[in-house]
C-alpha positions, -999 to 999 in steps of 0.1 A, spaced: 7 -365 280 -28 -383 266 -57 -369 272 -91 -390 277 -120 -387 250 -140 -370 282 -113 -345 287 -115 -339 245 -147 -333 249 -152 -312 275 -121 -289 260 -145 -293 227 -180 -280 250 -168 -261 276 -164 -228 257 -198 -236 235 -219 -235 271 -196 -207 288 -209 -186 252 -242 -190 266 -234 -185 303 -238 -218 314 -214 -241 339 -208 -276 320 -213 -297 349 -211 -332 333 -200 -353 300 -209 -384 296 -205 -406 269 -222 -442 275 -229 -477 248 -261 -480 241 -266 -512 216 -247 -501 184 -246 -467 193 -231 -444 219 -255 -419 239 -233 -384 250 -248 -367 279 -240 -331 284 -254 -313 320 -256 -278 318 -265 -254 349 -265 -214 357 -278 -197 390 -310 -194 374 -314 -229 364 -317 -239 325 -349 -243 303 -356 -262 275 -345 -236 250 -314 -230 266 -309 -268 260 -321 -270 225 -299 -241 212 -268 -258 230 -273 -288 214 -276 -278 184 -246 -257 187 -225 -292 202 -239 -311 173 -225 -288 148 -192 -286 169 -187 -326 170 -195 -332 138 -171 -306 124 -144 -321 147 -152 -352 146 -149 -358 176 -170 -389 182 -162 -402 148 -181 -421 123 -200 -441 151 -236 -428 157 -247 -411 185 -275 -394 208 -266 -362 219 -289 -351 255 -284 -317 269 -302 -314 302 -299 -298 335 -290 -315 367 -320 -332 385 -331 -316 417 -317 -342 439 -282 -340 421 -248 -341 445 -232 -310 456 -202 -308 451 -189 -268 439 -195 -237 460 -215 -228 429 -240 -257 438 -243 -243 473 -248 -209 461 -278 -219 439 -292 -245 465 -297 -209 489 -328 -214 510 -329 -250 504 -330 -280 527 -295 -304 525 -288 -334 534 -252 -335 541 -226 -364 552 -195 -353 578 -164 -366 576 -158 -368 615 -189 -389 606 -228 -383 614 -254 -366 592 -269 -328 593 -301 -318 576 -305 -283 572 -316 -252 557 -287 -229 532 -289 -196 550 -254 -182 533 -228 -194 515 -190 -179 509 -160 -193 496 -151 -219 530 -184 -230 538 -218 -229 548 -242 -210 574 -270 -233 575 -303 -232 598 -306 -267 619 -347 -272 626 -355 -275 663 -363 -307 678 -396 -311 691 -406 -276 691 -377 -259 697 -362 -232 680 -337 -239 648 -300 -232 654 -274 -217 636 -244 -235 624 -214 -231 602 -200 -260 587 -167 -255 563 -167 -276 525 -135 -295 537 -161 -311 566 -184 -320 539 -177 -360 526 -214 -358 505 -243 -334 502 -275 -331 485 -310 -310 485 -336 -329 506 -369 -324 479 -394 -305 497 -432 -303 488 -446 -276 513 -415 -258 515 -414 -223 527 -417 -197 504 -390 -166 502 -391 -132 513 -425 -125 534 -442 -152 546 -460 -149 512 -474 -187 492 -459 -173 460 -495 -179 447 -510 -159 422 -539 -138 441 -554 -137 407 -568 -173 409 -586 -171 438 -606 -138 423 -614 -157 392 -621 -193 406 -649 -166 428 -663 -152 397 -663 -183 373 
């Protein structure tokens, strides 16, 4: 049974991002003139910053180098996150897109947009907006009716909990006083 250079690397980073609680969600390993550029997405339910990213590569970089695993070819190493328009494709994607807005393709055919209300293991409960003033709906739609889904980027979108802008009330208080 052979194994891809993908599969031996993911086997070599898998347990490097699960150390730091992370989900590998990607390898990629692309030319790029006379060197090769290895991409590595990383994600958690709280999303991934820059030093999360840092310390994993340099952890990766040690790892591949000691196995050689890309061998005496140079390389670029990029750790990253997955963009904010990036494919659903996991449960676990669902689960952190809660609250959001998705775009998402049917198999039978047809397109939803809709807000993540809940997500469990089969599927969705999503929040359809109403129609020229009416009010949203409710709807359930399973994974295995999903052919393609993504998060629709939102610029006003509504904020959690209360009704509140998730502003700091601070600012308006100094902006008064400066």
């Amino acid at each position: 049974m052979s194994t891809t250079q993908i599969d031996r690397l993911r086997e070599l980073l898998e347990p490097l991002a699960a150390e730091r609680g992370m989900d590998l969600e990607d390898v990629r390993l692309t030319p790029a003139g006379k060197r090769r550029v290895l991409r590595i997405v990383v994600d958690t339910d709280e999303g991934v910053g820059l030093e999360a990213c840092a310390e994993l590569s340099r952890a990766a970089s040690a790892a591949l180098d000691a196995a050689d695993a890309l061998g005496s070819a140079p390389y670029v190493l990029e750790v990253s996150s997955p963009g904010a328009d990036r494919p659903l494709t996991e449960p676990r994607h669902y689960r952190r897109a809660l609250g959001r807005l998705i775009k998402a393709k049917l198999h039978e055919g047809g397109e939803l947009t809709a807000r993540i209300t809940g997500v469990d293991d089969s599927g969705l409960d999503l929040e359809v907006p109403g129609v020229k003033g009416r009010r949203p709906t409710a709807r359930r739609v399973e994974f295995a009716e999903i052919a393609a889904a993504r998060v629709e980027i939102e610029f006003n979108r509504p904020a959690a909990g209360d009704g509140a802008d998730g502003g700091d009330d601070n600012d308006d208080e100094s902006q008064k006083e400066a």
